[in-house]
C-alpha angles and dihedrals in degrees: 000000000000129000140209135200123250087249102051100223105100120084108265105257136190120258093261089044088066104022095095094032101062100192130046123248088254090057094252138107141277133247143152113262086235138019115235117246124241118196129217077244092055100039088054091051095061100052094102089036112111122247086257093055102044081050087069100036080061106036102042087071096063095030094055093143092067105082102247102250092048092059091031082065095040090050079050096053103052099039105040114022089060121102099203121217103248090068098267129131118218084209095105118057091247097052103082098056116003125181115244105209107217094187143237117338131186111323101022093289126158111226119178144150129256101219109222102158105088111107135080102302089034093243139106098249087066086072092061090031104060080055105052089050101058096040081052096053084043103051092034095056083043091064091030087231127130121225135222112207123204125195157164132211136189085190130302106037096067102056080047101054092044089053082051110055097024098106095034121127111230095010128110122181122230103186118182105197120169106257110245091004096090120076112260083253097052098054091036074064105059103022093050097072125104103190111129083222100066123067115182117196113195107208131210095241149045124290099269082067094046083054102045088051089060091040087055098044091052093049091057088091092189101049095040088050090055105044096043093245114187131158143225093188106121087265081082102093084214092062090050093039090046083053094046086074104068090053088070097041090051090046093049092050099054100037134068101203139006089255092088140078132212136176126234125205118212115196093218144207107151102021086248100116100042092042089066085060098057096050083051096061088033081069108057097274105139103246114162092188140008113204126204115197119184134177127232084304090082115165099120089046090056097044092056092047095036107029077226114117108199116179109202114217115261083262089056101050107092138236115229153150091283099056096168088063099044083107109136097179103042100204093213092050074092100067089043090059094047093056090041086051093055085258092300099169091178091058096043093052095045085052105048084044080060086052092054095045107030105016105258142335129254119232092165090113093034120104086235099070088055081061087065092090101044075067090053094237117163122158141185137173137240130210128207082262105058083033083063101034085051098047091059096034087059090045090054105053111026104025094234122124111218124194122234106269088045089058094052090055086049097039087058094032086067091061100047094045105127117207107277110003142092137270125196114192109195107235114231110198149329114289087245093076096067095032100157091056088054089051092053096047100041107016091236131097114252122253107277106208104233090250097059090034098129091013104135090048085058114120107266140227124195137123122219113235125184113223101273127127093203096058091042084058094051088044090051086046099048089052099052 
């Protein structure tokens, strides 16, 4: 399996030759020439497999340079030797992600959630993460090489990608996260830890800032070069491969043959999540909608409704109750375009290079956005309001507590349930995360999980950085 980058004008790489680099040398993204086809036979014949197994069965299509049993024992290792935090094992094929069956709604039709915090930092980014972190030991023992990640967070991929990479032998961790814009729990997450490994820089600014300043960093070819730079963003393919997984398993789960279809509903910041989604049903898996929520941040709302992308500068995105979605350039927004352009690298880069000098391009007049059905996209938006109407509602009447972000995918799924059919909505993360939110809609603190009980009282470590590249790269080169 080769890949090429989004603006075509990178030489085409395996997957271990661009798992520790992140961007291409052209600045764009990565993705397989081809996605690999899954048909109705196959899909059937993984239904009893675990969560670790069908893994493999997955990733083994798009990772064809790791001998087989070599990846076969990494894929092991993260998926069924955790003990999540919540109590689960990841031992029996249902426990990493379990669907929570809300019940009927409107017209006879099934919603659930597709549980996906249930790993170390109690939120969906530690699925893809785990991962990430053992491919990243292996390949880079392998090479005998050690790895500087940089990184930036709006929340939650920060504490994930920490937990990831703490115990790893030749990786230090470089995370950029927006001073004050993050929940106390969140930051408690990340800035509590001691390891010599970890260095968290708190920048003066919102997360768009945090990102540009890794994208410029990474596109500085001599310095990353130097300094070993890699990334675990979800510009990194392992991170959205690694993602691609849980759509099957949610589809297996909540289907009985491959004959049906099912939606699925992605509370979204930077288009990663999501943009698994789309590469699942790319490859044959039978999705009937995806559908994007956003918060009041709502560019990517506006762009499926309008065909107009309109960045905001870094004084007009807003901060609210769904931090981790208060993204107002969604890095993998990049990958989807390509796809929805035929794979035109010229055209993507000339756009996104619209996006750097002007805010942002309008396809609402051009053939492509027409295209935007034939993908099943739909998208809608949530306010503090409906975050906090949907968080009792679903108290209420179900008894399950649901964090913010989750209640903005199910806020939007609602509007988008067809008569008769089924909704997934990814679960983001466990209510404590966002305590103060949970406070204000129920009038009750939410459930701490013993391990994370004082947290945010724990001695921190963080450093303050103004947004500046140039002092980023002095700070890298000092640490290493």
């Amino acid at each position: 399996m080769l890949y090429q980058s989004t603006r075509g004008n990178s030489p085409q790489a395996s997957f271990s030759e661009i798992l520790l680099g992140g961007l291409a040398s052209d600045g764009g993204l990565y993705l397989p020439i081809e996605y690999p086809q899954i048909t109705a036979v196959q899909l059937n014949s993984w239904r009893q497999l675990s969560y670790a197994d069908l893994a493999f069965e997955i990733i083994q299509l798009y990772c064809d340079d790791i001998p087989a049993n070599d990846l076969k024992g990494l894929i092991k290792k993260t998926y069924t030797s955790a003990v999540y935090c919540n109590g689960r094992s990841a031992d029996r094929a249902d426990d990493i992600t379990p669907i929570h069956w809300l019940g009927l709604e409107g017209e006879q039709s099934r919603l659930g959630l597709l549980s996906l915090s249930n790993g170390p930092t109690l939120a969906f980014k530690d699925m893809a993460m785990q991962l990430l972190g053992n491919l990243f030991e292996y390949t880079l023992a392998k090479a005998k090489q050690d790895l500087n990640i940089l990184g930036a967070t709006s929340g939650d991929t920060g504490s994930a990608a920490e937990y990831a990479m703490r115990s790893k032998k030749g990786i230090r961790v470089f995370m950029l996260s927006p001073r004050g814009k993050m929940s106390a729990f969140q930051s408690a997450q990340m800035y509590s830890l001691q390891d010599a490994n970890i260095f968290n820089l708190a920048v003066e600014g919102v997360f768009d800032d945090c990102q540009d300043m890794v994208k410029a960093v990474s596109n500085d070819l001599s310095f990353k070069a130097a300094n070993r730079i890699g990334t675990v963003n979800s510009i990194n393919w392992g991170r959205v491969m690694a993602q691609v997984i849980y759509y099957f398993k949610g589809y297996l789960l909540a289907t009985q043959s491959s004959s049906e279809k099912i939606s699925f509903t992605v509370p979204s910041g930077n288009f990663g999540n999501i943009c698994a989604g789309h590469i699942a049903r790319m490859m044959g898996l039978p999705i009937d909608q995806l559908v994007l929520a956003t918060n009041e941040n709502d560019v990517l709302d506006e762009f499926f409704k309008s065909g107009i992308y309109r960045t905001r500068k870094s004084s007009e995105t807003l901060h609210t109750s769904s931090p981790s979605m208060d993204i107002s350039k969604a890095s993998n927004f990049e990958r989807f375009i390509f796809d929805l352009l035929g794979k035109d690298g010229k055209r993507t880069a000339a756009l996104f290079k619209q996006v750097e000098t002007e805010g942002g391009f309008d396809l609402s007049k051009d053939p492509a956005f027409q295209r935007i059905s034939e993908f099943g996209f739909r998208s809608g938006s949530s306010s503090h309001q409906n975050r906090l109407e949907t968080i009792r509602d679903i108290d209420r009447r179900y008894g399950v507590m649901i964090d913010t972000h989750t209640a903005d995918g199910v806020k939007v799924a609602r509007e988008f349930l067809k008569p008769h059919s089924t909704m997934l909505v990814l679960e983001t993360a466990l209510p404590i995360k966002f305590g103060a939110t949970i406070q204000e809609a129920l009038g009750r603190p939410a459930d701490c999980p013993t391990a994370f009980e004082g947290i945010e009282r724990l001695p921190q470590r963080v450093v303050n950085m103004p947004v500046d590249v140039k002092k980023i790269q002095d700070f890298i080169e000092e640490h290493i």
